[in-house]
C-alpha positions, 0 to 999 in steps of 0.5 A: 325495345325494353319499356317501349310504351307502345306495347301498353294496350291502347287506350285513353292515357295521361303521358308526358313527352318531350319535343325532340325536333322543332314542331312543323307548323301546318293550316289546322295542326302542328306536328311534333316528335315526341319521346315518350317519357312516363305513361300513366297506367293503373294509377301509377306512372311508368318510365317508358321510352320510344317516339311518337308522332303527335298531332296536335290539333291548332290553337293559340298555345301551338304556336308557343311550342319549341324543340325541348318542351315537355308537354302532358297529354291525355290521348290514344296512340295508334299505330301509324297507317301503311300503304293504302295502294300498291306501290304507294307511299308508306307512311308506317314503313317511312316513320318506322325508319325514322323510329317513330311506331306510334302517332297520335292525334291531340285535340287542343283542351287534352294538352299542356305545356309543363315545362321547358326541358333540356334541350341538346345546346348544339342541336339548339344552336343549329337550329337557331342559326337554320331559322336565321338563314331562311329568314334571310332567304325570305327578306330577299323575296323567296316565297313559295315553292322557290323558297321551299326548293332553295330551303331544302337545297340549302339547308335541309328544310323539307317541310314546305315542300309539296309532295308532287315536288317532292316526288 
């Protein structure tokens, strides 16, 4: 991929990016898809493309992100771990169907919010609509693994589905 920036050495980088599917809200963390937009290198910025998956780690500003926010980052992005046993999940090989060849972990001082970008209005609507349907689902007593089934079934929704029942 012609300006991929993961073909820049790794190391410590100021970037921008824009959230490109709504972030997963987790315990510690939230995890968002981000293009890569501009990587600084040498005291310049370079227009760079390619997706990343980034981590950041909790605090009050998390829980303000949305799809289409563009964020500045300093962090390192590394390649994603495969398999640790014979015949286990693939992490790498499962990101890498989904585009995404780098990952990163952000810790909650080395980001920020720098505007809300340009968000795709049907994709928007989509997911509008989406988070409307599970609120239903929720105000008619669906919890835990009864309402991530009925989430997924439904609507796509995997993120509160566990990995045994994934499986």
């Amino acid at each position: 991929m012609k300006n991929f920036f993961g073909n820049l050495k790794p190391e410590q980088r100021v970037c921008i990016g824009e959230i490109c599917e709504p972030p997963v809200m987790k315990d510690k963390s939230t995890k968002a898809i981000m293009e890569i937009n501009y990587v600084r290198d040498s005291g310049k910025w370079l227009k760079t493309a390619g997706r990343s998956m980034v981590i950041l780690l909790k605090s009050p500003q998390t829980n303000m992100l949305a799809y289409g926010d563009r964020l500045l980052l300093l962090t390192e992005f590394t390649i994603p771990q495969g398999s640790m046993n014979p015949g286990g999940f693939d992490n790498r090989r499962y990101l890498s169907l989904k585009g995404i060849l780098r990952q990163a972990v952000v810790k909650s001082s080395h980001w920020k919010i720098i505007s809300h970008g340009k968000r795709n209005p049907a994709f928007a609507l989509a997911l509008h609509w989406r988070d409307k349907m599970l609120m239903m689902l929720r105000h008619n007593g669906l919890t835990g693994q009864e309402f991530a089934v009925a989430g997924a079934l439904l609507l796509g929704y995997v993120d509160g589905v566990d990995n045994a029942l994934m499986r």
